[in-house]
VEXDOVEX-781128 format. One record per atom (N, C-alpha, C, CB): residue in one letter; x, z negated, y. Coordinates in steps of 0.02 Angstrom, whole numbers, padded with zeros to 5 digits, always signed. Glycine has a CB too. Layout:
REM residues N
AXZY
...
REM end
This chain:
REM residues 197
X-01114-04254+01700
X-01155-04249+01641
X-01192-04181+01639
X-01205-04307+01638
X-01229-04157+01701
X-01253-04086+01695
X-01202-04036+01702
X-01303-04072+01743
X-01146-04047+01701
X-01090-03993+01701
X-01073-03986+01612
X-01012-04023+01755
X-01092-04057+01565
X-01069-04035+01501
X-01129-04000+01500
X-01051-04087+01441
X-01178-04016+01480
X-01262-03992+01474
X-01234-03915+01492
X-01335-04035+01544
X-01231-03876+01528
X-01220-03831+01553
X-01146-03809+01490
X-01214-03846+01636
X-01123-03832+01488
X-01035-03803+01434
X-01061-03809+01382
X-00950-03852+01428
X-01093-03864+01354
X-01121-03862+01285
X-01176-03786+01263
X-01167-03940+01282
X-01228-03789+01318
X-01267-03743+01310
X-01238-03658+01306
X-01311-03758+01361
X-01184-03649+01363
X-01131-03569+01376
X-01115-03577+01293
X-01034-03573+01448
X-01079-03623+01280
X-01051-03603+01224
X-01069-03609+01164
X-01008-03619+01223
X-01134-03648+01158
X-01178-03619+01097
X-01213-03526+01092
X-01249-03676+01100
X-01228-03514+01154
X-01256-03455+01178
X-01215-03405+01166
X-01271-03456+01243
X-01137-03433+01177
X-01089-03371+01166
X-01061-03370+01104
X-01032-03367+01215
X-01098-03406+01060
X-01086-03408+00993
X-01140-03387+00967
X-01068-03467+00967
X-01190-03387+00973
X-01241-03357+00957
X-01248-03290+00965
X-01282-03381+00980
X-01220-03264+01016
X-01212-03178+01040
X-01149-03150+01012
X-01205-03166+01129
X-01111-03173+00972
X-01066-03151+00940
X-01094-03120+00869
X-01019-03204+00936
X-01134-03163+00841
X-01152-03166+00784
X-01220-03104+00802
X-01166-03251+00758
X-01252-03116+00825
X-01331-03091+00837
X-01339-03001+00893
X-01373-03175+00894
X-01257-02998+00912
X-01277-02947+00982
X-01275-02901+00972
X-01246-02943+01038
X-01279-02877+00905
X-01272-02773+00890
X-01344-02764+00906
X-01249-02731+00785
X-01332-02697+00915
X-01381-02653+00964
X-01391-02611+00876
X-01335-02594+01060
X-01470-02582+00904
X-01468-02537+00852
X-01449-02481+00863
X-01517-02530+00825
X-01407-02440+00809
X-01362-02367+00841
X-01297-02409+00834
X-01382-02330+00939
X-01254-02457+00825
X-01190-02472+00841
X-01164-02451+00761
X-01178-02555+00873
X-01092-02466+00759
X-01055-02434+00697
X-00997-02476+00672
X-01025-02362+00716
X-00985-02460+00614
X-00951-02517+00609
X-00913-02457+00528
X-01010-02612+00602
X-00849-02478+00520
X-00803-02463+00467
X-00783-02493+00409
X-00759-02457+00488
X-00812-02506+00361
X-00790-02553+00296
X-00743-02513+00256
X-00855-02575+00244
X-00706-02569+00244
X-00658-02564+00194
X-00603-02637+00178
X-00616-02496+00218
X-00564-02629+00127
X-00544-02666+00100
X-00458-02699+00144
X-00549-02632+00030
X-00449-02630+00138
X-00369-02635+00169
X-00355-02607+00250
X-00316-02581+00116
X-00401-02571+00276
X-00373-02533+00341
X-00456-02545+00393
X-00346-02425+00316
X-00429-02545+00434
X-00478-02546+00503
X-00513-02480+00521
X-00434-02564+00570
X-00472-02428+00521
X-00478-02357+00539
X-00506-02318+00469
X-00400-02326+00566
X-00519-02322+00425
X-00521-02292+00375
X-00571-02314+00300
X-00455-02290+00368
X-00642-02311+00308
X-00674-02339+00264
X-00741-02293+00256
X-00682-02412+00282
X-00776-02352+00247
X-00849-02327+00228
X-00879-02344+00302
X-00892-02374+00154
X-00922-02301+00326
X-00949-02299+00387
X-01027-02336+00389
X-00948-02222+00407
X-01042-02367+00410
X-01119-02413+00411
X-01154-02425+00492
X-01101-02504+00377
X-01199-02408+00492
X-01225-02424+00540
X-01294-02454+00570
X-01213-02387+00554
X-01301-02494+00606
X-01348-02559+00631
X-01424-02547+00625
X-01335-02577+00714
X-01459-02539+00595
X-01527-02538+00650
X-01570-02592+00609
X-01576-02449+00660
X-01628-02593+00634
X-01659-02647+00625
X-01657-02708+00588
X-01695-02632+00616
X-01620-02709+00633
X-01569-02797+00600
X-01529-02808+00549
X-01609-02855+00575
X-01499-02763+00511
X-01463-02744+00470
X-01446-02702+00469
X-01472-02748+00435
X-01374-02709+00451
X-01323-02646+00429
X-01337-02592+00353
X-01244-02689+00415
X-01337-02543+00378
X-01333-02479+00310
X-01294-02462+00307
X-01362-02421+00302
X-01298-02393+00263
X-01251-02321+00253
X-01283-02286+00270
X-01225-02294+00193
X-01229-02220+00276
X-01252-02149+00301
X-01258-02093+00242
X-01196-02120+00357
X-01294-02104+00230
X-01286-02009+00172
X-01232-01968+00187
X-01354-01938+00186
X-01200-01919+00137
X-01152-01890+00170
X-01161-01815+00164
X-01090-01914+00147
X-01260-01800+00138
X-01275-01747+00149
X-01265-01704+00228
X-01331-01754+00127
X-01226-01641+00203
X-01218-01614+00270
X-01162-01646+00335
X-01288-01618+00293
X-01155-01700+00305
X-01106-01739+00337
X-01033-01684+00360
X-01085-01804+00277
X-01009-01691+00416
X-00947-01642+00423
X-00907-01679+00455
X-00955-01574+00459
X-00836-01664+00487
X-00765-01675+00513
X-00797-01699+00572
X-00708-01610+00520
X-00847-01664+00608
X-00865-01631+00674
X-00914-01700+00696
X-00910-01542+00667
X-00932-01740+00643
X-00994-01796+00634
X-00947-01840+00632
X-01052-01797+00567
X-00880-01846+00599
X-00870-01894+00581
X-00806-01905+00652
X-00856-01892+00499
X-00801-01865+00706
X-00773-01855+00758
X-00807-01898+00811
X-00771-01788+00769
X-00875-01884+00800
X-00920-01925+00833
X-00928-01980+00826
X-00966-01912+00831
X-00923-02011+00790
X-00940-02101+00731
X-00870-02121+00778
X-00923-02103+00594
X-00819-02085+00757
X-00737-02098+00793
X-00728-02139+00842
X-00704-02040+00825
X-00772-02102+00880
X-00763-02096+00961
X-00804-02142+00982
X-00780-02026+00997
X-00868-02140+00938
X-00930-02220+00977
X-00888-02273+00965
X-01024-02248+00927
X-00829-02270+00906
X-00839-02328+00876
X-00757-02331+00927
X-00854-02336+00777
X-00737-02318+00948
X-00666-02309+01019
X-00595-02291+01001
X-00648-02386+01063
X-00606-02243+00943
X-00560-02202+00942
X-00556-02142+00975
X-00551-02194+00894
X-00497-02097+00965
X-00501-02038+00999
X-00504-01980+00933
X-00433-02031+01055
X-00512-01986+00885
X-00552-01925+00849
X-00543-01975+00773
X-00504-01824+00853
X-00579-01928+00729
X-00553-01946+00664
X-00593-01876+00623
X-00578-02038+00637
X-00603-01901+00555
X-00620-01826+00503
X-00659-01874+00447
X-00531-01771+00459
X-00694-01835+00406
X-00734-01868+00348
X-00688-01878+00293
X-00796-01826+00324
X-00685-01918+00236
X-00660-01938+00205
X-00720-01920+00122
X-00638-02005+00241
X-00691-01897+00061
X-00741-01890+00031
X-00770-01955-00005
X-00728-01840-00007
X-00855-01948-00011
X-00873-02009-00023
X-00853-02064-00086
X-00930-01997-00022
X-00804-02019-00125
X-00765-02043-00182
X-00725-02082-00178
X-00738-02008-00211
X-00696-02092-00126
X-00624-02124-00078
X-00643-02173-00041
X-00587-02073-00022
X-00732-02216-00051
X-00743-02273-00019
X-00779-02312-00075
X-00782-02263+00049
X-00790-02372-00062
X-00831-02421-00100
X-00914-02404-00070
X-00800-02510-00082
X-00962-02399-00141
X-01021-02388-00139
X-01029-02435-00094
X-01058-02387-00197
X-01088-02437-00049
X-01123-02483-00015
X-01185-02527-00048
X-01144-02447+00039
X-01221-02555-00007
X-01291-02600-00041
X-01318-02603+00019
X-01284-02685-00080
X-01389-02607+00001
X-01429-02614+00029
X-01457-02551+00072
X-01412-02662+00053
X-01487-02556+00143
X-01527-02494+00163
X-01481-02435+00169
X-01564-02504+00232
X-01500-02382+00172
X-01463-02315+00177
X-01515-02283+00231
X-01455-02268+00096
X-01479-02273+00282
X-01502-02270+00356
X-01498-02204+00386
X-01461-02315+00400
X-01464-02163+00383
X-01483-02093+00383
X-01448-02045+00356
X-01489-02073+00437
X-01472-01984+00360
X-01451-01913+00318
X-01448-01880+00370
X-01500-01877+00260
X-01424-01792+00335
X-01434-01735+00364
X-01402-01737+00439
X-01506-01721+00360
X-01339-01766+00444
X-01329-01774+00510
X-01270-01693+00539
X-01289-01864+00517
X-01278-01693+00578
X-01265-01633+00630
X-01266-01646+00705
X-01318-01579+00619
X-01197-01648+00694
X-01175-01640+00776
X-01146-01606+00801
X-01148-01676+00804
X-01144-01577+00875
X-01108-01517+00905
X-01048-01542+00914
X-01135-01486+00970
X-01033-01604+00915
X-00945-01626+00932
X-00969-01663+01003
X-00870-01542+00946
X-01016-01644+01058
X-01013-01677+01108
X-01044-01749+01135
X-01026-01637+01137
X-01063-01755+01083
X-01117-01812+01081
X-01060-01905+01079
X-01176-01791+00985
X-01092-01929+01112
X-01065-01991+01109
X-01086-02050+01076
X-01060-02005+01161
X-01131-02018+01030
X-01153-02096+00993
X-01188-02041+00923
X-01233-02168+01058
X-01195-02054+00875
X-01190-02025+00811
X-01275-02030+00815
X-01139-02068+00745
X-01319-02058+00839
X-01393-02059+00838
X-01432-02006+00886
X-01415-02130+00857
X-01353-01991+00956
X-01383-01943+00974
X-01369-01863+00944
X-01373-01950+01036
X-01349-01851+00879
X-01354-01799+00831
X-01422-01781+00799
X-01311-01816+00780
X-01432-01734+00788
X-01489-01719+00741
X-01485-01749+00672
X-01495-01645+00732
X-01525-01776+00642
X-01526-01813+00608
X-01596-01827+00583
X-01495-01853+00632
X-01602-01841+00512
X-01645-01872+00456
X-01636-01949+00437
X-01630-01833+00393
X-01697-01981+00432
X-01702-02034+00398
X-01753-02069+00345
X-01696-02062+00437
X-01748-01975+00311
X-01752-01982+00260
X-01710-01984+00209
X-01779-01958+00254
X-01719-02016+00173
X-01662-02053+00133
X-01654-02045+00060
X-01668-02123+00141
X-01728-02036+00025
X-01761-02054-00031
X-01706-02020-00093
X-01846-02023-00029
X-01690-01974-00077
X-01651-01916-00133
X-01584-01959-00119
X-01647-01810-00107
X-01564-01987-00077
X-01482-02014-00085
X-01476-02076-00124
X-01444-02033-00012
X-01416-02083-00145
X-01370-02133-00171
X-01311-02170-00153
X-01354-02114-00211
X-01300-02228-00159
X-01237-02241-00126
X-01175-02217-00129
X-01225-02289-00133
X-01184-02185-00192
X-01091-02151-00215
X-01109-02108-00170
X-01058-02111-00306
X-01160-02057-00115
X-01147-02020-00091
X-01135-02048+00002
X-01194-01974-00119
X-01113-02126+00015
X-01112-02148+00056
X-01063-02107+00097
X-01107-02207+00044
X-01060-02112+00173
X-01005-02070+00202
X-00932-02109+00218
X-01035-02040+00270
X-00884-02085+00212
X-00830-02112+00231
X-00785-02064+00274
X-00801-02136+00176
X-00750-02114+00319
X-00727-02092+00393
X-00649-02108+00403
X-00772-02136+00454
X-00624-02079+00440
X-00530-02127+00441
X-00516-02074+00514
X-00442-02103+00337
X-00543-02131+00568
X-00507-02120+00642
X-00448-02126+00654
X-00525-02157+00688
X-00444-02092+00713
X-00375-02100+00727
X-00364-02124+00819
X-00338-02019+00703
X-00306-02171+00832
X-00308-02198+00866
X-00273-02142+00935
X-00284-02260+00840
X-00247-02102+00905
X-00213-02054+00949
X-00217-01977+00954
X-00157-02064+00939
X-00231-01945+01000
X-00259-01897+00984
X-00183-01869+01008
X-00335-01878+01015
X-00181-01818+00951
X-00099-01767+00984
X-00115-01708+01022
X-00043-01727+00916
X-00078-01709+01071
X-00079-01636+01104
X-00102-01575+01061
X-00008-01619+01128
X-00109-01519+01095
X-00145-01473+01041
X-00077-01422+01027
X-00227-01425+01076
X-00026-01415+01069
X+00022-01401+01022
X+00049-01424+01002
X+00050-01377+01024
X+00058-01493+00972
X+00081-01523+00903
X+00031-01515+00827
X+00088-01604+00921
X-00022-01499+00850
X-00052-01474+00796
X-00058-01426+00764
X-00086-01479+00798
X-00030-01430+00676
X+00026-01399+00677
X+00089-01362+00651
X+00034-01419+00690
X+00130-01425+00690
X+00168-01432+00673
X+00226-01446+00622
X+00157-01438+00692
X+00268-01430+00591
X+00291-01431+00521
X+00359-01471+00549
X+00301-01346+00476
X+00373-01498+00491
X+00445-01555+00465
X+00460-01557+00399
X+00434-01635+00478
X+00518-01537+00384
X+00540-01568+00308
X+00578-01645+00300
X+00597-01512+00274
X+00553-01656+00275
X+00578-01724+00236
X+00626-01730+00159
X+00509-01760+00221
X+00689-01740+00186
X+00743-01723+00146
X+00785-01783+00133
X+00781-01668+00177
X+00805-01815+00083
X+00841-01871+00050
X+00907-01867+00085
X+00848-01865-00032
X+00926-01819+00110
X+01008-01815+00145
X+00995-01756+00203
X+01083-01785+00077
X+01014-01761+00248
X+01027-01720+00293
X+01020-01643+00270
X+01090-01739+00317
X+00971-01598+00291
X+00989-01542+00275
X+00910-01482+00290
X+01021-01553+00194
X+00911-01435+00260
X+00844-01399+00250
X+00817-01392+00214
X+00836-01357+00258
X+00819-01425+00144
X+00781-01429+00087
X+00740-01495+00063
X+00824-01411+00041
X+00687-01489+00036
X+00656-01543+00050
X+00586-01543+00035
X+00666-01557+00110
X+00536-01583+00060
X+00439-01585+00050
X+00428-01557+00131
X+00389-01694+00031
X+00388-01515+00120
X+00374-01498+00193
X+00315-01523+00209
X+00374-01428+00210
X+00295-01558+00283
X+00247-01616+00280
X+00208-01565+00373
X+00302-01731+00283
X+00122-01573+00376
X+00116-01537+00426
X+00091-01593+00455
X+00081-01473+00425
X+00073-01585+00533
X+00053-01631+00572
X-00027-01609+00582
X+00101-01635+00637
X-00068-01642+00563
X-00156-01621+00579
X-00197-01684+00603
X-00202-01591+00499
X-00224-01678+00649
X-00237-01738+00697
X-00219-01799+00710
X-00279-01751+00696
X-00157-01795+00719
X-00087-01831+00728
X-00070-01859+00683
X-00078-01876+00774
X-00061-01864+00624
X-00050-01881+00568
X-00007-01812+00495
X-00126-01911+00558
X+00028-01858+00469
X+00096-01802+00443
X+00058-01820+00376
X+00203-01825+00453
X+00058-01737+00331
X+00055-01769+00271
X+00057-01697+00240
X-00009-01823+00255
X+00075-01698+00162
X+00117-01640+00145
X+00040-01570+00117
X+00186-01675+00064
X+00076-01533+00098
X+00043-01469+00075
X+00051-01462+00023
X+00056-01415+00100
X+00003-01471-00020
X-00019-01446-00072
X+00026-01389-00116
X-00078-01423-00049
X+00057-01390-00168
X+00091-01334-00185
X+00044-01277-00214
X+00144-01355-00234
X-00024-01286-00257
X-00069-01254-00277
X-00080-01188-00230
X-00121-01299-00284
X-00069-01141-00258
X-00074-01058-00223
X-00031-01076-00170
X-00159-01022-00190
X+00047-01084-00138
X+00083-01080-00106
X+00137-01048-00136
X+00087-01129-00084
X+00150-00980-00093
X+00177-00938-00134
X+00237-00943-00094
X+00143-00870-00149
X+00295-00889-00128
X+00350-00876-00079
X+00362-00849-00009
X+00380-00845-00104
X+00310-00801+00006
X+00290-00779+00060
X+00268-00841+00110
X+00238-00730+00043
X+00225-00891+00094
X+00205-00957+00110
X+00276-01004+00159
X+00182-00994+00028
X+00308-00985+00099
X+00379-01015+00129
X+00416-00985+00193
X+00431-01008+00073
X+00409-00923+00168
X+00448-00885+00218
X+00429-00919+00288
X+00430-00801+00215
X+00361-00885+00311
X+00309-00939+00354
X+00356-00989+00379
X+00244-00983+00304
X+00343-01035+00343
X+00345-01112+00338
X+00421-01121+00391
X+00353-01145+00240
X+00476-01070+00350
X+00542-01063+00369
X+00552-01037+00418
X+00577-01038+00332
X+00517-01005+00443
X+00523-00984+00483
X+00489-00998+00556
X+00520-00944+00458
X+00450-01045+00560
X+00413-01075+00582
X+00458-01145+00616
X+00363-01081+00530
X+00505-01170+00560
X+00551-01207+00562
X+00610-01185+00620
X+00572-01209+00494
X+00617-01139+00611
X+00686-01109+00640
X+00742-01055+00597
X+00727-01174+00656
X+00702-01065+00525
X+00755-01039+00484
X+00748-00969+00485
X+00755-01064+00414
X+00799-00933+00456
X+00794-00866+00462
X+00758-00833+00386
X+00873-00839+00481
X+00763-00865+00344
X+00729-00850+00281
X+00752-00920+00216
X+00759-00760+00257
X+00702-00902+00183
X+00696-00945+00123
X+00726-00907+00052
X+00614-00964+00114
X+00760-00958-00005
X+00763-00961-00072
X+00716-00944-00117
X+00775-01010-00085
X+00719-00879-00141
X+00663-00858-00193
X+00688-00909-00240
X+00661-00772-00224
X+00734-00926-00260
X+00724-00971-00329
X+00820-01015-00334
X+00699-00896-00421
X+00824-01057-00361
X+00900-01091-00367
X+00930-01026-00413
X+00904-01185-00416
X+00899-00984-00457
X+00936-00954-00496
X+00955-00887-00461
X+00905-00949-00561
X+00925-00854-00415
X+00933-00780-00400
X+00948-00783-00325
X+00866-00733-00419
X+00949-00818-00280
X+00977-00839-00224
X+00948-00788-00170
X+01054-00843-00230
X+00917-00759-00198
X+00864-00697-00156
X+00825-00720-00094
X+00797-00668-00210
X+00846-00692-00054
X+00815-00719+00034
X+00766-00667+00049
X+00882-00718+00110
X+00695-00713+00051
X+00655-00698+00080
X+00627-00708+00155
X+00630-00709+00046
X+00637-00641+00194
X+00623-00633+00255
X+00579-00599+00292
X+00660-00621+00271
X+00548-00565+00243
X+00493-00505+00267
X+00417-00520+00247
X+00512-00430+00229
X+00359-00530+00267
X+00303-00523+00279
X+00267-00487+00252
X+00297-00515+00321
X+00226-00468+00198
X+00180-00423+00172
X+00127-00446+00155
X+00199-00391+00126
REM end
């Protein structure tokens, strides 16, 4: 009988510390669809906030990453998360990158001038790539070949380039970078660009 007394009590207790055991300073990621990739909130006095995303940088949001047990991540703009509610918990944050918990950054909590649309949003990453894969270029082509979307690798994750101000010279680069010896000024003039200016 004092052995249930004892099981009943562990496991009310360890139900209770599930619910009740954030520390203030802990972090946490909202969002709808992904684990790694949301609106960033964090604990203190007994409730969860947001972060302002005044001053907010890559370099901050590297830090949030890493408390929260990834191995890096980058800021996300605050347009690209769901407003938050309720307290808004700090601003003005600045970190050197070495810090292991986002409270030990310089930091404001003053708040008064923010809004939630300016909440911060974060998208870690679970793997950090070597630093020469970062980078790195691939085309992605419907059939076997060298023509195609050219997609770069930036903190381990592939995703394409922007055509806006990417010029032919850009390409050359790109092609060359690849392995190729030069690029297609255009389908109509078949003009190979190989030289650098």
């Amino acid at each position: 009988m004092n052995q249930l007394v004892w099981v009943i009590l562990l496991t009310t207790m360890t139900s209770q510390c599930v619910v009740d055991c954030q520390l203030s300073g802990d972090l946490r990621i909202l969002s709808t669809s992904q684990t790694n990739k949301g609106r960033l909130e964090i604990y203190h006095e007994g409730e969860w906030g947001t972060v302002c995303d005044n001053q907010f940088e890559n370099v901050d949001a590297e830090v949030a990453c890493r408390q929260l047990g990834y191995c890096s991540g980058m800021m996300i703009p605050s347009d690209h998360v769901d407003d938050g509610q309720g307290t808004i918990w700090l601003n003005d944050i600045d970190c050197s990158g070495s810090e292991t918990k986002l409270l030990n950054c310089s930091h404001s909590i003053e708040t008064s001038h923010c809004h939630h649309y300016e909440d911060v949003g974060i998208h870690c990453f679970l793997s950090c790539p070597a630093e020469e894969n970062e980078g790195v270029l691939r085309i992605i082509t419907k059939s076997a070949g060298n023509k195609g979307r050219l997609e770069i690798n930036y903190k381990g994750e592939w995703g394409t380039i922007c055509a806006h101000s990417f010029h032919h010279v850009d390409a050359a680069v790109a092609c060359r970078q690849l392995g190729y010896w030069c690029v297609l000024r255009s389908k109509q003039n078949h003009k190979c660009i190989n030289e650098f200016k």
